[in-house]
Every structure is written in C-alpha cells, then in structure tokens.
N, CA, C and O atoms as a Tripos MOL2 file, in Angstrom:
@<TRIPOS>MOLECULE
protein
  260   259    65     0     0
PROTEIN
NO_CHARGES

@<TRIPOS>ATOM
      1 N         -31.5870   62.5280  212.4180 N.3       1 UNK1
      2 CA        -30.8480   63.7790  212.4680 C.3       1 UNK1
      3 C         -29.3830   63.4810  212.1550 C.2       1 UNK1
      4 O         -28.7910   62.4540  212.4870 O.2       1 UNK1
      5 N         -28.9190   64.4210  211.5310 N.am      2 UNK2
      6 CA        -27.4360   64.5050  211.1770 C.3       2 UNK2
      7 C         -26.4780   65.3090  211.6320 C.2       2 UNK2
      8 O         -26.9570   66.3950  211.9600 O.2       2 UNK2
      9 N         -25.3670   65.2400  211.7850 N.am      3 UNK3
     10 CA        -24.2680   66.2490  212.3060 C.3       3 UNK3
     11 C         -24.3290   67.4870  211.3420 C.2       3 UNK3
     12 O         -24.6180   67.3160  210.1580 O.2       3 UNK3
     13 N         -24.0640   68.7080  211.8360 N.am      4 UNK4
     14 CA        -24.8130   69.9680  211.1030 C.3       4 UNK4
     15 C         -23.5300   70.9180  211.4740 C.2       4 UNK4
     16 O         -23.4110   71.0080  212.6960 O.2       4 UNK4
     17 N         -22.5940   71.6100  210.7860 N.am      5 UNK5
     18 CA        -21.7490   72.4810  211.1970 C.3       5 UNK5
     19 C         -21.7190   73.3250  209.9060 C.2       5 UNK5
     20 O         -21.6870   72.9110  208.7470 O.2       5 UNK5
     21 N         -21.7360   74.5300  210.3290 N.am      6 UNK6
     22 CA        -21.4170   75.3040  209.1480 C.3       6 UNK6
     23 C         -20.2580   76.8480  209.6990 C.2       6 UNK6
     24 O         -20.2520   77.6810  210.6050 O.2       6 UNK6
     25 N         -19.6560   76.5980  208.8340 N.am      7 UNK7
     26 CA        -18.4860   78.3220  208.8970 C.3       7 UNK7
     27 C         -18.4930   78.7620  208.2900 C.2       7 UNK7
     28 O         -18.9880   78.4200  207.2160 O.2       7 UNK7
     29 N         -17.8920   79.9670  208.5370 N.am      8 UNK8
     30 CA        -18.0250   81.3570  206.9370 C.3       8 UNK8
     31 C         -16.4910   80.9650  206.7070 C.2       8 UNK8
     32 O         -15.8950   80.3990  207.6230 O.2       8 UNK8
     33 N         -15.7210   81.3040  205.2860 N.am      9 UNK9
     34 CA        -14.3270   81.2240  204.9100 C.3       9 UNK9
     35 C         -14.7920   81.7100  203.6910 C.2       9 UNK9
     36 O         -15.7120   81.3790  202.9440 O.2       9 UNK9
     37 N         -13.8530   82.6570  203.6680 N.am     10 UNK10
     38 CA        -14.0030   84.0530  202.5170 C.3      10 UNK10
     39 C         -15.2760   84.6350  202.2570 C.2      10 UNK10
     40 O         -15.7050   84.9430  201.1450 O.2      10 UNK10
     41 N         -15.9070   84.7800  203.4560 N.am     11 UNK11
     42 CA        -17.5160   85.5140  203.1320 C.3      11 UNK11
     43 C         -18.2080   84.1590  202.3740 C.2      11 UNK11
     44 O         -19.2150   84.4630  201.7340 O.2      11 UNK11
     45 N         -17.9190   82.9900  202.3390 N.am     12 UNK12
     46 CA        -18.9860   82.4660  202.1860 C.3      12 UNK12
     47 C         -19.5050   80.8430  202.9480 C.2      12 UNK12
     48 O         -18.7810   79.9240  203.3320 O.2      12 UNK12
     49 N         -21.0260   80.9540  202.9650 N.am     13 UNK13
     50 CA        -20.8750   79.3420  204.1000 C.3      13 UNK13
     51 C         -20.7350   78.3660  204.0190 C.2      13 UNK13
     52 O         -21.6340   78.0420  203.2430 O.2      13 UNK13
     53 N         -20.1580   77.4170  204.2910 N.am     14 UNK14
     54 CA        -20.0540   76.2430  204.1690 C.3      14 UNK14
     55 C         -20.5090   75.1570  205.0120 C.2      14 UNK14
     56 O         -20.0720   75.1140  206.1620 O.2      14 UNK14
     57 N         -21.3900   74.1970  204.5780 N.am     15 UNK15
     58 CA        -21.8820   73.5230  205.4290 C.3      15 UNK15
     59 C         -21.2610   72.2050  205.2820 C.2      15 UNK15
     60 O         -20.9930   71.7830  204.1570 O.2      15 UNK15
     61 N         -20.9150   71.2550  206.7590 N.am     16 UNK16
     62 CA        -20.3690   69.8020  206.3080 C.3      16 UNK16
     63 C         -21.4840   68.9970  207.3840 C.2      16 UNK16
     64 O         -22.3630   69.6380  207.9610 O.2      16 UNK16
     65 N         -21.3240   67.6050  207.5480 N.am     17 UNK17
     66 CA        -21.5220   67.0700  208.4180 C.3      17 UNK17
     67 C         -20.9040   66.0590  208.9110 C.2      17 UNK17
     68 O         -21.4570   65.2980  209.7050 O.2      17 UNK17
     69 N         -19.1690   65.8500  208.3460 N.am     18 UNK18
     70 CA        -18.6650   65.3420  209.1070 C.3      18 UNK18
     71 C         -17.6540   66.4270  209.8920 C.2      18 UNK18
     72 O         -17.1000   67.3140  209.2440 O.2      18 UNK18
     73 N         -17.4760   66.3000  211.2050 N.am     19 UNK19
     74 CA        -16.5410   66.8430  211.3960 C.3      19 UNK19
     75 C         -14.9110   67.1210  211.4460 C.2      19 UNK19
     76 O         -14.2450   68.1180  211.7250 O.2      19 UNK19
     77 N         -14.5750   65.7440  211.0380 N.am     20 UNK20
     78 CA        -13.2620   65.6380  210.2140 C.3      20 UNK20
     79 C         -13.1640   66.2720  209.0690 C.2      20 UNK20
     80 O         -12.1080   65.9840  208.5060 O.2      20 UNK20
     81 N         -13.7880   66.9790  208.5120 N.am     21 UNK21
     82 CA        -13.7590   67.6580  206.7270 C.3      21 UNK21
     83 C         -13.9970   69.3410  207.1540 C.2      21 UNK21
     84 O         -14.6680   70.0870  206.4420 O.2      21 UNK21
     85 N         -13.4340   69.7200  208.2310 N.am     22 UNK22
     86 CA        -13.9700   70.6330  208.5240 C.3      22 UNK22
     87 C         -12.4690   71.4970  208.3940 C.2      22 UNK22
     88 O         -11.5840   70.7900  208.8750 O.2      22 UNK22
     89 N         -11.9780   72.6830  207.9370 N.am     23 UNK23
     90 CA        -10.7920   72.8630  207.7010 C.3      23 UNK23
     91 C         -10.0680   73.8950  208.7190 C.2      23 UNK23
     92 O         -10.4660   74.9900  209.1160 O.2      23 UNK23
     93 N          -8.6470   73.0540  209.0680 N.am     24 UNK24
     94 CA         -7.8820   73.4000  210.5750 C.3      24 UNK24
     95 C          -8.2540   75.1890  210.8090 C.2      24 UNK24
     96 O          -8.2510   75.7770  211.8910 O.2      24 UNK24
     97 N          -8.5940   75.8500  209.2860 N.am     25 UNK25
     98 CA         -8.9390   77.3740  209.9540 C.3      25 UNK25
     99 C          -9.7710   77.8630  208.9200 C.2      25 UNK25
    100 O          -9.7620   77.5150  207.7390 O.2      25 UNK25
    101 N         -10.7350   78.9860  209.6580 N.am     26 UNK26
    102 CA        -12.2670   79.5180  208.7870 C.3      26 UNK26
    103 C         -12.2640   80.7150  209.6080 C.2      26 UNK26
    104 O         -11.8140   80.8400  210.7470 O.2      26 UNK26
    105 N         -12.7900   81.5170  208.9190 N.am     27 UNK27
    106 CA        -13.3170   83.2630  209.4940 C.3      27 UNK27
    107 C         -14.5040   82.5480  210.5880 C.2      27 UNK27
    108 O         -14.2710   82.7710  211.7760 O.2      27 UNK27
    109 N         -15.2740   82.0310  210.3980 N.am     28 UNK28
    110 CA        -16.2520   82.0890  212.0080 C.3      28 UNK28
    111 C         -16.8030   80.8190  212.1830 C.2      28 UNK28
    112 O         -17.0500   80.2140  211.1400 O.2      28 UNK28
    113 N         -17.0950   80.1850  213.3850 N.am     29 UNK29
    114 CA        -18.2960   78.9780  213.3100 C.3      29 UNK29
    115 C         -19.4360   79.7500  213.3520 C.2      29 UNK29
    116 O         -19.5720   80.6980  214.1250 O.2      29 UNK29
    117 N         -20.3310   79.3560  212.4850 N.am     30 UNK30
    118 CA        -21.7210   79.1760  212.1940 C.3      30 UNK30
    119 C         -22.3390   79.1800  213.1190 C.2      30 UNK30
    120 O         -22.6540   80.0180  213.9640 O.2      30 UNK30
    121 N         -22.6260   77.5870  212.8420 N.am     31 UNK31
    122 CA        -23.4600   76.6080  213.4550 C.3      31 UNK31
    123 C         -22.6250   75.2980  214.0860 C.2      31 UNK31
    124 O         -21.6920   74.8420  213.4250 O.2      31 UNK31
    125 N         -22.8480   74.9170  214.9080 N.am     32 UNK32
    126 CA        -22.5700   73.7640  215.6180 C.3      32 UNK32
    127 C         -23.3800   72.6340  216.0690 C.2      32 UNK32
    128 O         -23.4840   72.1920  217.2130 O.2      32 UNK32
    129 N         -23.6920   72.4120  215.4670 N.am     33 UNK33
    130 CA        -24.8840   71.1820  215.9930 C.3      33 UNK33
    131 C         -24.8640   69.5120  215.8120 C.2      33 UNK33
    132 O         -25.5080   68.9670  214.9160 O.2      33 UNK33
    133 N         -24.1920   68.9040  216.6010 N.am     34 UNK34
    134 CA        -23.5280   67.3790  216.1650 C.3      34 UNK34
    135 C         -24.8850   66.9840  216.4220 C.2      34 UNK34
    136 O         -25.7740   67.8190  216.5970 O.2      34 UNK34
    137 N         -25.0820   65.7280  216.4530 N.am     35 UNK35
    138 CA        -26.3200   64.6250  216.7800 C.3      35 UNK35
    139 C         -25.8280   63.6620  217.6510 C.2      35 UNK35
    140 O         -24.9950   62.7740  217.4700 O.2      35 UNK35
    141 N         -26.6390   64.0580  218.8670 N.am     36 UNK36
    142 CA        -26.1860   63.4550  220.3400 C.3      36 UNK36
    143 C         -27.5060   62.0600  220.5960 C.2      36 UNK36
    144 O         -28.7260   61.9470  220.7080 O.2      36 UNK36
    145 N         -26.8070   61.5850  220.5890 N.am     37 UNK37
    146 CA        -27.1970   59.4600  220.9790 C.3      37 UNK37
    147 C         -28.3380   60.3950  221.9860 C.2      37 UNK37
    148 O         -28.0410   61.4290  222.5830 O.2      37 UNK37
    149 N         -29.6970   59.7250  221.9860 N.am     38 UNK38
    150 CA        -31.0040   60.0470  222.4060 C.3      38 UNK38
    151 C         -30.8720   58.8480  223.4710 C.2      38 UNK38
    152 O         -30.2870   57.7650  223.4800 O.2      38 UNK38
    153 N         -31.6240   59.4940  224.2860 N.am     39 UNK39
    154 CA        -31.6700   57.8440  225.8380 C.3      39 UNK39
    155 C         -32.4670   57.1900  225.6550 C.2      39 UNK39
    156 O         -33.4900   57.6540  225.1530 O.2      39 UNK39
    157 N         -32.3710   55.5910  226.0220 N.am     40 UNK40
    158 CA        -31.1810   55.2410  227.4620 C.3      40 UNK40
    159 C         -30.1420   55.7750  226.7120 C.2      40 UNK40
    160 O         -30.2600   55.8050  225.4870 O.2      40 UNK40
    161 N         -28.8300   56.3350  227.4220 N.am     41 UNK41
    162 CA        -27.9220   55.8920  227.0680 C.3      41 UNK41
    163 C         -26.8410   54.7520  227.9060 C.2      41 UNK41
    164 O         -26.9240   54.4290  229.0910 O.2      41 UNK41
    165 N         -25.7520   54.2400  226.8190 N.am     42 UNK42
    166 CA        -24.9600   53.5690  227.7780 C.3      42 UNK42
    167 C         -23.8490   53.9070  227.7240 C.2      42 UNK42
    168 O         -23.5810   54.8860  227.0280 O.2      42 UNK42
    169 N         -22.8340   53.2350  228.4210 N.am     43 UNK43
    170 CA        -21.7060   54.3290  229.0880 C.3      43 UNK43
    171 C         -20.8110   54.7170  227.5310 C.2      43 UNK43
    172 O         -20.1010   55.7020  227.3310 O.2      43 UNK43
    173 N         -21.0320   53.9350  226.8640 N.am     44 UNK44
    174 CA        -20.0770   54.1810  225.7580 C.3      44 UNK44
    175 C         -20.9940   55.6710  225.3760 C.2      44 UNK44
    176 O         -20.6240   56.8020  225.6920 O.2      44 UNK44
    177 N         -22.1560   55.3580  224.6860 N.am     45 UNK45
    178 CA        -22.9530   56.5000  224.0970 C.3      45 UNK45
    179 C         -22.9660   57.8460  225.2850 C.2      45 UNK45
    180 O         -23.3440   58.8910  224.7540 O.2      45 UNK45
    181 N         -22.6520   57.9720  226.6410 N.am     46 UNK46
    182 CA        -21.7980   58.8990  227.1200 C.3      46 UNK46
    183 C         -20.8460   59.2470  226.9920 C.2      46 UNK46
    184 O         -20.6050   60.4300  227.2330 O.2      46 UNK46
    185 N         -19.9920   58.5010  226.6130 N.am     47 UNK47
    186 CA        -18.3490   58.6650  226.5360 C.3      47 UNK47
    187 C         -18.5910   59.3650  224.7850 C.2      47 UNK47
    188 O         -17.6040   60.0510  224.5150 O.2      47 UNK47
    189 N         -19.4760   59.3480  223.7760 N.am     48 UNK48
    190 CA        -19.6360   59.9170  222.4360 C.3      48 UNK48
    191 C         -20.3500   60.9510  222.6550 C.2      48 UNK48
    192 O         -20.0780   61.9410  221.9760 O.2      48 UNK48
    193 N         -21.1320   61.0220  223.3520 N.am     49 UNK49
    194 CA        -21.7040   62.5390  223.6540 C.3      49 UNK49
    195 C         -21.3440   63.6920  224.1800 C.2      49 UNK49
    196 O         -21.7100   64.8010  223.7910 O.2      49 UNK49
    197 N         -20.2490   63.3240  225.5360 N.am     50 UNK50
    198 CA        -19.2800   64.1190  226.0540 C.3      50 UNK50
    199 C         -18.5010   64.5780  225.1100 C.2      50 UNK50
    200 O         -18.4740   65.8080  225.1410 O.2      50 UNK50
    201 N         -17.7270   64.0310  224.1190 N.am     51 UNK51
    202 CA        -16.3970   64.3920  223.4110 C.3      51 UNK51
    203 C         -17.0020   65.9100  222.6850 C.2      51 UNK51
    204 O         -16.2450   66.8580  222.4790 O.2      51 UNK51
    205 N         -18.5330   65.9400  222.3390 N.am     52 UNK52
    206 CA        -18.7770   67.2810  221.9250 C.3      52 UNK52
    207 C         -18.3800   68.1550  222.0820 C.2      52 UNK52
    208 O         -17.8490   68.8790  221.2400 O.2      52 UNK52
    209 N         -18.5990   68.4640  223.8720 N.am     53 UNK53
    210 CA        -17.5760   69.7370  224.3820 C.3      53 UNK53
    211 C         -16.5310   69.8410  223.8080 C.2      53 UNK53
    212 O         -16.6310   70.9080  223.2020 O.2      53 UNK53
    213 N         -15.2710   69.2810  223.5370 N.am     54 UNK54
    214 CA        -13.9270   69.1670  223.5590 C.3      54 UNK54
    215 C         -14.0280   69.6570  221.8760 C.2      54 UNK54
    216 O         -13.4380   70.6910  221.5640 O.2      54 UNK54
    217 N         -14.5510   69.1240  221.1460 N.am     55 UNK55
    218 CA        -14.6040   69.3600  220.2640 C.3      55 UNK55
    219 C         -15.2140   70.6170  219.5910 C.2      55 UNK55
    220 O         -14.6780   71.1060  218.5970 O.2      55 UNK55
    221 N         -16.2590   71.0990  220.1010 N.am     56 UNK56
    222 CA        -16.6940   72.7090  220.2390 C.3      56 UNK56
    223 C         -15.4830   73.6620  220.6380 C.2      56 UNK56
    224 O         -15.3180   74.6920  219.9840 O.2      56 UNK56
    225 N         -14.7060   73.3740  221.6020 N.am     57 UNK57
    226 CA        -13.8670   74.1840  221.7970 C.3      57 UNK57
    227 C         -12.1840   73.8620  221.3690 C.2      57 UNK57
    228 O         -11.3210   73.9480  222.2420 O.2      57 UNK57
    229 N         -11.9160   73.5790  220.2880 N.am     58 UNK58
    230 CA        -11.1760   73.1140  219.5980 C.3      58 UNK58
    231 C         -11.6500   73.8550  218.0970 C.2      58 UNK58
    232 O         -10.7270   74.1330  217.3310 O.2      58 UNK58
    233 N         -12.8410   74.1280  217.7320 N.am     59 UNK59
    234 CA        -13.6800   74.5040  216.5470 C.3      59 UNK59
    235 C         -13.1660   76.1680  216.7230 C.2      59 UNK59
    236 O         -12.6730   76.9020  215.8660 O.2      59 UNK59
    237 N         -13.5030   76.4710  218.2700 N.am     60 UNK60
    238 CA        -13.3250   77.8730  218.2110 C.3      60 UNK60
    239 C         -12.2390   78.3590  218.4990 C.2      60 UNK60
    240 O         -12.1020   79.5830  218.4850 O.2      60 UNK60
    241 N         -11.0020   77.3550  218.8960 N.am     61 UNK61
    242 CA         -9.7250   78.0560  219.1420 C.3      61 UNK61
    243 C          -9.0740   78.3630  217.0170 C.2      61 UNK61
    244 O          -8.1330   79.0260  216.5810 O.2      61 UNK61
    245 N         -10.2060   77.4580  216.2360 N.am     62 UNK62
    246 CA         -9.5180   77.1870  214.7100 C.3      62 UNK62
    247 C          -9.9090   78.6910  214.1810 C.2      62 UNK62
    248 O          -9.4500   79.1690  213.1440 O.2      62 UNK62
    249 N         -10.7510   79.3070  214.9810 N.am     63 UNK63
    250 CA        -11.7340   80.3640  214.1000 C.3      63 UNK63
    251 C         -10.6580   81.7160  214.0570 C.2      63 UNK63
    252 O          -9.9110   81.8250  215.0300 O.2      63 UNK63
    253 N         -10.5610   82.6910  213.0230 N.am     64 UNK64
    254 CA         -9.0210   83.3390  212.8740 C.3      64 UNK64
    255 C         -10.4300   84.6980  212.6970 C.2      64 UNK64
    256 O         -10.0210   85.8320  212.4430 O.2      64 UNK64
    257 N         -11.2420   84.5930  212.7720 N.am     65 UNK65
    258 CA        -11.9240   86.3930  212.6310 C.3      65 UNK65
    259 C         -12.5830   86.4470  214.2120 C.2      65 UNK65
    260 O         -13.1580   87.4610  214.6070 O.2      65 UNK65
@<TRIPOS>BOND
     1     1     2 1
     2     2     3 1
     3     3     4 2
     4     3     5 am
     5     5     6 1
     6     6     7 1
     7     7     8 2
     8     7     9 am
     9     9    10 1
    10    10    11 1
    11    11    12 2
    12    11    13 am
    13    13    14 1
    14    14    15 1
    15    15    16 2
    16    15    17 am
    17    17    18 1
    18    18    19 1
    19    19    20 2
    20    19    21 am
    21    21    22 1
    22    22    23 1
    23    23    24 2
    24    23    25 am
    25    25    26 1
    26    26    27 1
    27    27    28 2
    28    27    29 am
    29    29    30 1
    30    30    31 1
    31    31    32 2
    32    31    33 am
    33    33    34 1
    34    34    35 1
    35    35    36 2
    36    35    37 am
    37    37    38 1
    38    38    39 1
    39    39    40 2
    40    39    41 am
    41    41    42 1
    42    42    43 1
    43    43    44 2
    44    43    45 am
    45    45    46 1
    46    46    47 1
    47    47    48 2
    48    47    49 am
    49    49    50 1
    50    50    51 1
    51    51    52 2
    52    51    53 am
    53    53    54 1
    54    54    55 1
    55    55    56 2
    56    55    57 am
    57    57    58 1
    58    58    59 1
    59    59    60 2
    60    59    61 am
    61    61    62 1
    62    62    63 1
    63    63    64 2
    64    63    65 am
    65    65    66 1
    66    66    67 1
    67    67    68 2
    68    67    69 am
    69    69    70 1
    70    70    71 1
    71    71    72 2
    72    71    73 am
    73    73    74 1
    74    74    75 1
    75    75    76 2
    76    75    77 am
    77    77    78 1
    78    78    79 1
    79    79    80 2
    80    79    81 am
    81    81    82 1
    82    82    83 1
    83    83    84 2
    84    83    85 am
    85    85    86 1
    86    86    87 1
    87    87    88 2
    88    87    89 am
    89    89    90 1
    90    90    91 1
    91    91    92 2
    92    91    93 am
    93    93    94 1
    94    94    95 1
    95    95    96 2
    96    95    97 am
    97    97    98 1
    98    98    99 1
    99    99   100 2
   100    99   101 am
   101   101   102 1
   102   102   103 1
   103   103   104 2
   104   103   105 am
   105   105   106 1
   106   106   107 1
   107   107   108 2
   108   107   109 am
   109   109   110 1
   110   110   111 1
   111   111   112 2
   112   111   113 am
   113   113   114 1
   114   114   115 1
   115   115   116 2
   116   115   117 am
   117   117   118 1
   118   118   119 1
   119   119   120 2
   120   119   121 am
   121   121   122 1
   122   122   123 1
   123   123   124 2
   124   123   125 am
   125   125   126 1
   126   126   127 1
   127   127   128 2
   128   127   129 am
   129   129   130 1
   130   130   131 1
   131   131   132 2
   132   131   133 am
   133   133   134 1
   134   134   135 1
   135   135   136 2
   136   135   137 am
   137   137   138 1
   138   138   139 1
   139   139   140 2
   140   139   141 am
   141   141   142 1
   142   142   143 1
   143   143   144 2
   144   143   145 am
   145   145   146 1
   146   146   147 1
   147   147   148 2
   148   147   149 am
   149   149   150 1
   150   150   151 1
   151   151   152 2
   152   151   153 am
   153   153   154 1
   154   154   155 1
   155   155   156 2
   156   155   157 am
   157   157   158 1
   158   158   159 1
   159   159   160 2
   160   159   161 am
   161   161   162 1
   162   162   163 1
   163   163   164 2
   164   163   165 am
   165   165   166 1
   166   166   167 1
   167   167   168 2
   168   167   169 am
   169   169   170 1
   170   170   171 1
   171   171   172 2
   172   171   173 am
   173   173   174 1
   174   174   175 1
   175   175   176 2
   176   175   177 am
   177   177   178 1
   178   178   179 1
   179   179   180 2
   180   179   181 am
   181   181   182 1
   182   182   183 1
   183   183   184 2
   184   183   185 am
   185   185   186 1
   186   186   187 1
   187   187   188 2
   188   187   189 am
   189   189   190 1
   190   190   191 1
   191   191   192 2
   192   191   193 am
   193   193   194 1
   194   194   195 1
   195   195   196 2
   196   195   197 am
   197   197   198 1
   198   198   199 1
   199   199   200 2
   200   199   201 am
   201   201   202 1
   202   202   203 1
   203   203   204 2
   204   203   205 am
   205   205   206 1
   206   206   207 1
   207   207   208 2
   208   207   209 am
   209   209   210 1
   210   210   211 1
   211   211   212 2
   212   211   213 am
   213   213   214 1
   214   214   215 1
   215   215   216 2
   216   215   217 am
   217   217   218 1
   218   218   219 1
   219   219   220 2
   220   219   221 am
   221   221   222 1
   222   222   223 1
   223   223   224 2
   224   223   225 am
   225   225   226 1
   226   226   227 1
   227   227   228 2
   228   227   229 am
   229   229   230 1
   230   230   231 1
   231   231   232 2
   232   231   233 am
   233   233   234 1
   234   234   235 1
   235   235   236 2
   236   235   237 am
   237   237   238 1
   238   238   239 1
   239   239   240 2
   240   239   241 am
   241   241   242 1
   242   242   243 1
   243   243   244 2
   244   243   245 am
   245   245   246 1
   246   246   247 1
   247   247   248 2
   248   247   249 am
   249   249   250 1
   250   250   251 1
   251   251   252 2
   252   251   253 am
   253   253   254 1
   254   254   255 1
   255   255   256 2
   256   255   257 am
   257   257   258 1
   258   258   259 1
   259   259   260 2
@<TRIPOS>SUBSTRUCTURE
     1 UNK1         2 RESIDUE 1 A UNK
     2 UNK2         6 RESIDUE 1 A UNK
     3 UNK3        10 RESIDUE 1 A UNK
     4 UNK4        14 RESIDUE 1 A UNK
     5 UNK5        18 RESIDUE 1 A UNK
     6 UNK6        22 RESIDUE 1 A UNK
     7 UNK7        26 RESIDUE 1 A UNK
     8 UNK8        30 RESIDUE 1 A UNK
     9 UNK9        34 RESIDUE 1 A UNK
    10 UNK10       38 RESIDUE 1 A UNK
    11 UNK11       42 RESIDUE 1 A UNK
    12 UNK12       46 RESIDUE 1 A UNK
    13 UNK13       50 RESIDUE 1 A UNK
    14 UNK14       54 RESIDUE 1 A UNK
    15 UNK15       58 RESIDUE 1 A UNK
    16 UNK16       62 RESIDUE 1 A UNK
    17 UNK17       66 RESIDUE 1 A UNK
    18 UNK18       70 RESIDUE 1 A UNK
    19 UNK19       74 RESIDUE 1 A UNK
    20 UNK20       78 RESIDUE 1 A UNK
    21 UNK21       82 RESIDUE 1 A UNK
    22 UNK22       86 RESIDUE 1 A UNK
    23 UNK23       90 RESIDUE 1 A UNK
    24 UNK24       94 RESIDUE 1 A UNK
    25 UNK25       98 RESIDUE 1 A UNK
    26 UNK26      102 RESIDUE 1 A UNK
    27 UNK27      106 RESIDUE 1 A UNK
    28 UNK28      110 RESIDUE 1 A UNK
    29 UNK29      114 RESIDUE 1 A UNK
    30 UNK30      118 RESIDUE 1 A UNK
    31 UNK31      122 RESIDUE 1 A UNK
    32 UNK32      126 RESIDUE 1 A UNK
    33 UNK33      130 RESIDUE 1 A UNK
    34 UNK34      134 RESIDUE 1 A UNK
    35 UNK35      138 RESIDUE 1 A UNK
    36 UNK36      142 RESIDUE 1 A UNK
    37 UNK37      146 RESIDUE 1 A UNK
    38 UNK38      150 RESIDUE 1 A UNK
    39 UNK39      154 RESIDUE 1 A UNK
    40 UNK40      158 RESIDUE 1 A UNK
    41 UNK41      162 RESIDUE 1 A UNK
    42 UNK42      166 RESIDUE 1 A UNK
    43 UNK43      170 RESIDUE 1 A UNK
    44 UNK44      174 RESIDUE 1 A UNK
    45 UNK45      178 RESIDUE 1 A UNK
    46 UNK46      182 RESIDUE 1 A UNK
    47 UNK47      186 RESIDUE 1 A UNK
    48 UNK48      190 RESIDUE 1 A UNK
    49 UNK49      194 RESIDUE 1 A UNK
    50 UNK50      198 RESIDUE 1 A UNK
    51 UNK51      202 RESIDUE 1 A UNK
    52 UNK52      206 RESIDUE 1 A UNK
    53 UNK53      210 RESIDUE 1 A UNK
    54 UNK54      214 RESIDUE 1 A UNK
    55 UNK55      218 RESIDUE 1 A UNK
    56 UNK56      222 RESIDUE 1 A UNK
    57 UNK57      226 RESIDUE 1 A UNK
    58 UNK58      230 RESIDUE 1 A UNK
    59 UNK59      234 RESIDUE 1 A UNK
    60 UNK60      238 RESIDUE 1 A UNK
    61 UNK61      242 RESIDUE 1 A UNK
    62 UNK62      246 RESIDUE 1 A UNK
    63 UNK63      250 RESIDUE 1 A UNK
    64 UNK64      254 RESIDUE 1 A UNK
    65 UNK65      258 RESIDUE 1 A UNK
C-alpha cells in the first residue's frame, strides 16, 4: 500500500502520494489516506504513525473552500 491523498484545486483532482508535493493551499481535501507501519510495531514505527494526526490537521487548516 501507498500513501494516497487527493484535493480538488480549480474543480479539478489531484492525486499525490507524497505528502511533501502537496501544495501549501487547494479548494478541499479529498482523500487522506497515508500507509500506517502494520504490527508489531516499534517505538520508532509509533513515533511515524502518530505524526499522521498532526499532519491531517495541518492539510485542513491549508484547505481555502
């Protein structure tokens, strides 16, 4: 599985999967769907799975519609 994000910007969608290429502002998030480390995990692969949140809501403070 791959990191999956898509936004609308000017009525149309755009899909990436990194989330660095994703641009500081877009009419809506999509989709949000990163690819979260499957268990065991270890503390690091917690510490990469957590940052999601932060980053979801950082996505939607960018969204201008």
């Amino acid at each position: 599985m791959a990191h999956e994000f898509i936004i609308r910007l000017n009525d149309k969608l755009i899909k990436y999967t990194d989330f660095d290429d994703i641009p500081e502002s877009f009419d809506n998030l999509i989709k949000f769907n990163p690819e979260i480390i499957p268990p065991p995990h270890t503390e690091e692969d917690h510490r990469i799975n957590a940052q999601w949140h932060d980053k979801f809501e950082k996505l939607m403070k960018r969204e201008t519609r």
